[in-house]
C-alpha positions as CSV (number, residue, x, y, z in Angstrom):
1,X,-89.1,-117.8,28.8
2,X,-90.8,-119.4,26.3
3,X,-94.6,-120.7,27.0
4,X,-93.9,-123.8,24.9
5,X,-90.7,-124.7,26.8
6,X,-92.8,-125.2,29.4
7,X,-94.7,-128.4,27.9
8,X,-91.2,-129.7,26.4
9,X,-90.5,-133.2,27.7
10,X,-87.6,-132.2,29.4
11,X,-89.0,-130.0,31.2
12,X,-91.8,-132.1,32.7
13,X,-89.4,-134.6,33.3
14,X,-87.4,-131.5,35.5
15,X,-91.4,-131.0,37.2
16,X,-92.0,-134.2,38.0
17,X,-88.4,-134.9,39.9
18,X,-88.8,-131.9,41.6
19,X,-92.7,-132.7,42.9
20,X,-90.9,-136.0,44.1
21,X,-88.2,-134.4,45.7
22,X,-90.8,-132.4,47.6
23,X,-93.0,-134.9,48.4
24,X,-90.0,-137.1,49.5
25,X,-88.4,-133.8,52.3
26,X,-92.2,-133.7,53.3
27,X,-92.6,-137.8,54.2
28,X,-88.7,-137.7,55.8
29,X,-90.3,-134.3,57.8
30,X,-93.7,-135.7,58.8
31,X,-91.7,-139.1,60.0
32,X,-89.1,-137.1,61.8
33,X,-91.6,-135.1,64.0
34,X,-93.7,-138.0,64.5
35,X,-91.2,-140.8,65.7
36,X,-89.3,-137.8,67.6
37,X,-91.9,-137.4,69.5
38,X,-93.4,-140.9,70.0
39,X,-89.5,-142.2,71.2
40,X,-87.9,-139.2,72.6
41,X,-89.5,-137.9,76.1
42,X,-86.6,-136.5,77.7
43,X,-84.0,-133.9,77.1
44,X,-81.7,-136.3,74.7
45,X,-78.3,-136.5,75.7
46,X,-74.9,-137.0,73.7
47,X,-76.4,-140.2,71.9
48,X,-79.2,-142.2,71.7
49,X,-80.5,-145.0,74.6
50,X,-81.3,-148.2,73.1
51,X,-84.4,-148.1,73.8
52,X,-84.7,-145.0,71.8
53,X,-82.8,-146.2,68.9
54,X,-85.2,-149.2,68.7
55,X,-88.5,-147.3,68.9
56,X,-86.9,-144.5,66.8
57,X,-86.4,-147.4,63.9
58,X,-89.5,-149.5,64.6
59,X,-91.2,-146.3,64.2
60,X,-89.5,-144.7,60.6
61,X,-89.9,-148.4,59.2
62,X,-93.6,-148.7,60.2
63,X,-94.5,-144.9,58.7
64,X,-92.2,-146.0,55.5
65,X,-94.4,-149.4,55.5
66,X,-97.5,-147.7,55.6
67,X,-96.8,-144.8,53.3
68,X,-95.7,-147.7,50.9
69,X,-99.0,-149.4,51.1
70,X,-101.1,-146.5,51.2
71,X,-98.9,-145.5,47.4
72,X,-100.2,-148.9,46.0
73,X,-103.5,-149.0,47.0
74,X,-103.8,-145.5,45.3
75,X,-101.8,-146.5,42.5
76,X,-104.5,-149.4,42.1
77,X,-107.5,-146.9,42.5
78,X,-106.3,-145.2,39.2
């Protein structure tokens, strides 16, 4: 490959989507483990209890809030 392809626009354009997409499977990861195992304490079954269902949302929208804030207020540090 060419060394100077690699500064071409497209192809930090191609970088940056791809450091997204990977930062993106990492957040999904992190707040799957973490609300798993705040809201699931038993063996689950065929489906979801409510209760599970709530805390399981209450928990992914809290992480997505958080991670959202914590984005901006490092986005204003720059």
């Amino acid at each position: 490959m060419d060394p100077s392809a690699l500064s071409s626009p497209e192809m930090q354009q191609f970088l940056n989507q791809e450091k997204e997409r990977a930062m993106l499977n990492e957040m999904v990861s992190k707040l799957t483990v973490k609300c798993w195992d705040k809201c699931i304490t038993g063996t689950p079954g065929s489906k979801f209890s409510s209760s599970e269902s709530a805390c399981l949302f209450n928990c992914a929208q809290r992480y997505m809030d958080m991670n959202l804030i914590i984005m901006k207020r490092f986005q204003s540090m720059q």
